[in-house]
Backbone bond lengths (Angstrom), bond angles and torsions (degrees), N, CA, C in turn:
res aa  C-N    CA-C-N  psi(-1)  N-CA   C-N-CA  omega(-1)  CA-C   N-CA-C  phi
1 X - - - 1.439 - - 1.518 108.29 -
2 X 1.090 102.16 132.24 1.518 99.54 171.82 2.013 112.56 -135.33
3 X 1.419 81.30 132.19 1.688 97.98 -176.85 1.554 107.98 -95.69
4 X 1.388 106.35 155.30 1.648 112.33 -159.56 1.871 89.88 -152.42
5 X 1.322 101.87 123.96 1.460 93.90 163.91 1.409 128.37 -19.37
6 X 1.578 117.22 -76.34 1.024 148.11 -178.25 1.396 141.48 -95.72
7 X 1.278 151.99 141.72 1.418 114.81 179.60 1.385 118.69 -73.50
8 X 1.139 132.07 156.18 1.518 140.31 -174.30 1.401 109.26 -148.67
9 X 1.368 92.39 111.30 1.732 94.45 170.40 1.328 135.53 -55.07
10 X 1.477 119.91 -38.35 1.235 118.99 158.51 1.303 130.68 -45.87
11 X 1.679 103.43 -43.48 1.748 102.28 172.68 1.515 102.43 -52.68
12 X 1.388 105.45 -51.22 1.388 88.06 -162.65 1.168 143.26 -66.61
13 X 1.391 115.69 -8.12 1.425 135.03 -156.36 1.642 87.25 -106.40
14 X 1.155 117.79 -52.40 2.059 112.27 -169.66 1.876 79.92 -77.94
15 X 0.822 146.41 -11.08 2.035 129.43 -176.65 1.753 99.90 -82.90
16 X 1.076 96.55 -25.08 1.565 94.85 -163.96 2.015 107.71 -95.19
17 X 1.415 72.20 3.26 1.941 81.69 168.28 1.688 126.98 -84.33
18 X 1.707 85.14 -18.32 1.934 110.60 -176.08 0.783 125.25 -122.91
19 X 1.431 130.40 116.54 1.693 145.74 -130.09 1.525 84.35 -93.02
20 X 1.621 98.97 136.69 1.685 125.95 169.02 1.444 98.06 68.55
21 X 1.086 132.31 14.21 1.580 112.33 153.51 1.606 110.30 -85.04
22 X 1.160 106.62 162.85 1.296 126.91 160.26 1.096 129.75 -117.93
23 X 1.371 138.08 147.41 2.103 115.93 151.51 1.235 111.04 -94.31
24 X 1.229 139.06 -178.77 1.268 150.24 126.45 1.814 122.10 -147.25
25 X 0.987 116.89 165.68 1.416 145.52 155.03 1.648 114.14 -39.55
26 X 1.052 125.37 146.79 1.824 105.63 151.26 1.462 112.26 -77.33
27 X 1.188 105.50 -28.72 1.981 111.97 169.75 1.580 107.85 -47.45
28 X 1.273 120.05 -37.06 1.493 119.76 -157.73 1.255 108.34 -113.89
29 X 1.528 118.16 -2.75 1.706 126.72 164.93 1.671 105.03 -61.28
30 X 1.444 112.48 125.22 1.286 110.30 136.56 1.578 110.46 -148.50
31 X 1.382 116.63 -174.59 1.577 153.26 -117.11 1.618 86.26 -59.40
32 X 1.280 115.06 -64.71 1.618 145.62 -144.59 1.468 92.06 -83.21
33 X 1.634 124.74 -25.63 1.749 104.09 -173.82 1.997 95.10 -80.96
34 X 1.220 87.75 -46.43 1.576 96.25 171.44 1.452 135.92 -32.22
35 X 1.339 111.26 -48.57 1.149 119.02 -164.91 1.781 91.54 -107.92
36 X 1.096 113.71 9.62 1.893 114.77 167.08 1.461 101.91 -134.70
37 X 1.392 120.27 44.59 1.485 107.09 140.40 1.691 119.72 -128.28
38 X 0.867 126.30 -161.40 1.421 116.03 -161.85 1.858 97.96 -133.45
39 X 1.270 128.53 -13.30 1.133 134.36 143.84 1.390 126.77 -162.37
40 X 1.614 117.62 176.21 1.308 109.88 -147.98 1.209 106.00 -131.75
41 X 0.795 146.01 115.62 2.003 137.74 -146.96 2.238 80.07 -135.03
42 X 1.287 106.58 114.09 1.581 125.07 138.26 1.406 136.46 -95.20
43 X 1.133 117.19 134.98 1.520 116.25 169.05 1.275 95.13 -70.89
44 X 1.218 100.40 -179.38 1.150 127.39 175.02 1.901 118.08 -70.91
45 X 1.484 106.66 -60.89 1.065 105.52 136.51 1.352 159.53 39.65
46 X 1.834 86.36 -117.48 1.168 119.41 154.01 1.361 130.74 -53.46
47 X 1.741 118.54 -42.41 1.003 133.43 156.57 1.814 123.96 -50.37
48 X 1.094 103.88 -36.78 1.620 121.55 171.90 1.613 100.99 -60.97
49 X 1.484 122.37 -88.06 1.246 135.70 150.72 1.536 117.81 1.43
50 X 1.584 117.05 -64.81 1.544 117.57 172.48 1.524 117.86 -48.98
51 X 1.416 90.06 -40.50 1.976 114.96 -177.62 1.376 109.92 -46.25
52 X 1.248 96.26 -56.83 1.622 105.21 -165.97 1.578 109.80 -85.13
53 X 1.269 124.61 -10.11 1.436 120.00 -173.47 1.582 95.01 -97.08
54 X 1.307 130.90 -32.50 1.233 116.69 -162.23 1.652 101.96 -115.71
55 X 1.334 129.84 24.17 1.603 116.54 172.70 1.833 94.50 -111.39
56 X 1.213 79.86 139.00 1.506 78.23 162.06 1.864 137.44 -66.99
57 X 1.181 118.24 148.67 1.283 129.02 171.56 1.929 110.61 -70.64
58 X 1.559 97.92 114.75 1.449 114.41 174.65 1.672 105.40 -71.99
């Protein structure tokens, strides 16, 4: 699986060339894709993106 900030068409079009990947969003992650893939590739990004959706507000 691989997470991407944003959607991007390019990812998507060369991802869908390689069997059992996926993309997603951090918006469009949940519990069950997670815990059924076998690894997890973030951008950078994406990683930013995860950051900010799931820490709490001080």
């Amino acid at each position: 699986m691989l997470v991407t900030g944003e959607a991007n068409k390019n990812v998507l079009l060369s991802a869908r060339n390689i069997q059992k990947v996926t993309v997603a969003t951090p918006v469009a992650l949940n519990t069950h894709d997670l815990l059924n893939t076998d690894t997890l590739l973030l951008s950078e990004d994406g990683l930013k993106s995860l950051e900010q959706l799931y820490t709490p507000a001080e």
